[in-house]
N, C-alpha and C positions, 0 to 999 in steps of 0.2 A: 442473522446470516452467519454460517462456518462454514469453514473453509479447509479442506484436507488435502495434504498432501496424494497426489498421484502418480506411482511409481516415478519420483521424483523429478519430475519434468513440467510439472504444469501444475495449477491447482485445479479442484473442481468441486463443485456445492454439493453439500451432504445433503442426500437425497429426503432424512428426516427432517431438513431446513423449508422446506415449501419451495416453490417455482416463480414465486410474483419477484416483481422488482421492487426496487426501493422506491418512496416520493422522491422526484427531482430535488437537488438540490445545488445549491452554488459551488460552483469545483474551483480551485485553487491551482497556477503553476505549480509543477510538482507533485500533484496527487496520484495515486497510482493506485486506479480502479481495475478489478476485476469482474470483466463481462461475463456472460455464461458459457463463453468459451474455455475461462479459465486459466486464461493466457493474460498476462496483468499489461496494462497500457497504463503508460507514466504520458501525466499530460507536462505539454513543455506552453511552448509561448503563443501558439496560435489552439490552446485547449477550447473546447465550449464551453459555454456560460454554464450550464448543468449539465448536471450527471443522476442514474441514479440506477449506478450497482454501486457495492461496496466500497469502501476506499480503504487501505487496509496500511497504507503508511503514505508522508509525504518528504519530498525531498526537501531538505532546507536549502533559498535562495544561491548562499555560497555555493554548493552542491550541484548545480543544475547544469550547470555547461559542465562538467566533467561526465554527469550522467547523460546528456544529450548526446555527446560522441559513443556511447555502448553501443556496440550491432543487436539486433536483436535477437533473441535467446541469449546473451552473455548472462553468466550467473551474478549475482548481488545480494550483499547481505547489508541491513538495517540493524542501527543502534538507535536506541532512544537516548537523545539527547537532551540536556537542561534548556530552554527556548532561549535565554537571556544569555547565558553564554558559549551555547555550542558546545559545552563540555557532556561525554556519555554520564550517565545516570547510573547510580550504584545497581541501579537495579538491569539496566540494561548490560552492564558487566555481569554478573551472575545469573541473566536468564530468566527473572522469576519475578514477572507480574501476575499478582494475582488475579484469577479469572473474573471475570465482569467489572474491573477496575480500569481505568486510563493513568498513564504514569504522568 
């Protein structure tokens, strides 16, 4: 699945991506799936057990009640963080994960 930007308001699925959905799987506090509306939903405390569009980042636990109060459409930007100490990633500083890699 990809995912392009859309006159920068919303995402929505490249049409060379296929139309099916993903296998269900176990979603996480915090995960922030993109339905095919393209309109990204962050699940919080009461998410479902599965999902299965994309998940395209997740919020770390600290994180959660300050993104619970966001209205929705607020803008928000994501770093990749080190798991073990919440510190950003050299790489998430410069921008530049290589494509088909996880940081």
């Amino acid at each position: 699945m990809r995912l392009e930007p859309a006159g920068g308001r919303s995402l929505e699925r490249n049409p060379d991506s296929g139309t099916g959905e993903l296998p269900s799987e176990g979603t996480v506090a915090g995960a922030l799936q993109v339905p095919p509306s393209g309109h990204p939903v962050l699940f919080l405390a009461d998410h479902p057990v599965t999902g299965g569009y994309p998940v395209i980042a997740v919020v770390v636990p600290e994180d959660l009640p300050t993104a619970a109060q966001l209205p929705p459409g607020h803008s928000v930007r994501f770093t990749i963080v080190d798991p073990a100490t919440l510190e950003p990633r050299e790489t998430a500083v410069t921008g530049a994960v290589p494509e088909g890699t996880q940081p």
